[in-house]
N, C-alpha and C positions, 0 to 999 in steps of 0.2 A: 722248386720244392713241391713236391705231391702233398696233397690233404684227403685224409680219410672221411668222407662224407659223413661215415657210420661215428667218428667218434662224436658228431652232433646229435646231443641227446634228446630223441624225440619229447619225452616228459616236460622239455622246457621250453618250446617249441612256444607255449600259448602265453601273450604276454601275463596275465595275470599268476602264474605258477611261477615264471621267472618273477616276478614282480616280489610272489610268498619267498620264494629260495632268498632272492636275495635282502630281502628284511632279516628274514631267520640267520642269513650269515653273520648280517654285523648285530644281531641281538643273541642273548642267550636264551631269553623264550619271547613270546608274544600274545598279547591274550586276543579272542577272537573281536572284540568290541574293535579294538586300538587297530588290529590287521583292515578291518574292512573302513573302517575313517582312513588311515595310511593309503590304501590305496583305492580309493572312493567305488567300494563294490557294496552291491545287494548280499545280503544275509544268505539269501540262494544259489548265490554266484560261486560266492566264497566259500561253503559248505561244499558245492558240487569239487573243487582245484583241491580244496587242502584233504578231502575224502580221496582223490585219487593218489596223492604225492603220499599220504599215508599207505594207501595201497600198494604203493609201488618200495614202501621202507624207506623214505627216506625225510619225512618228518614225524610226529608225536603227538600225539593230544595227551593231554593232563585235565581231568576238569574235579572241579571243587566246588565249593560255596564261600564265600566273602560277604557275613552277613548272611543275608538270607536268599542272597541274588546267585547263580550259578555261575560260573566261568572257566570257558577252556582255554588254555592255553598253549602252544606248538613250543617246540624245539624241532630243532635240527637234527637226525642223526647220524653218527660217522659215516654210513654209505650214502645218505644223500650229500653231507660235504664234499665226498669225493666223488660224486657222478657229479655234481653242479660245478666243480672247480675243472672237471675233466672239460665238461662242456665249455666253460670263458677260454680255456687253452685250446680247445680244437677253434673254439669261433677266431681267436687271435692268431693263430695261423692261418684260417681261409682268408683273413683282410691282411696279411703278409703276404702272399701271392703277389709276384709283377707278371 
């Protein structure tokens, strides 16, 4: 069985970006507090990963007020569902390979 290198999507490449995609999969949104406790990153970490996957169209920010405190929250969008779903399929075929 051949495997396309290229269908491994660079954007998920860094574990922390894979770590956002795959929260935002099994969530319907996530607010930035609960993302950066979820997966034990600095304020600056996280801002830099989910500023790029926004970049690239494939999550969202929403932000608001709750009270009087601000908060943003991600979602998923349909093209990053399908580049991030594209990528676990091509990664499950390079570990199919004998």
């Amino acid at each position: 069985m051949k495997v396309n290198i290229q269908d491994i999507n660079k954007a998920f490449e860094n574990r922390i970006r894979l770590g956002i995609m795959t929260v935002l999969m099994a969530n319907e949104s996530f607010d930035f507090v609960s993302l950066k406790m979820q997966l034990n990153l600095t304020d600056g970490n996280l801002a830099s990963h989910v500023r790029a996957l926004e970049e690239l169209g494939y999550i969202q920010s929403s932000k608001q007020f709750i009270g009087r405190k601000p908060n943003t929250a991600y979602a998923i969008m349909d093209s990053g569902r399908e580049a991030f779903i594209n990528h676990i399929r091509a990664l499950e075929t390079l570990l199919k390979i004998k």
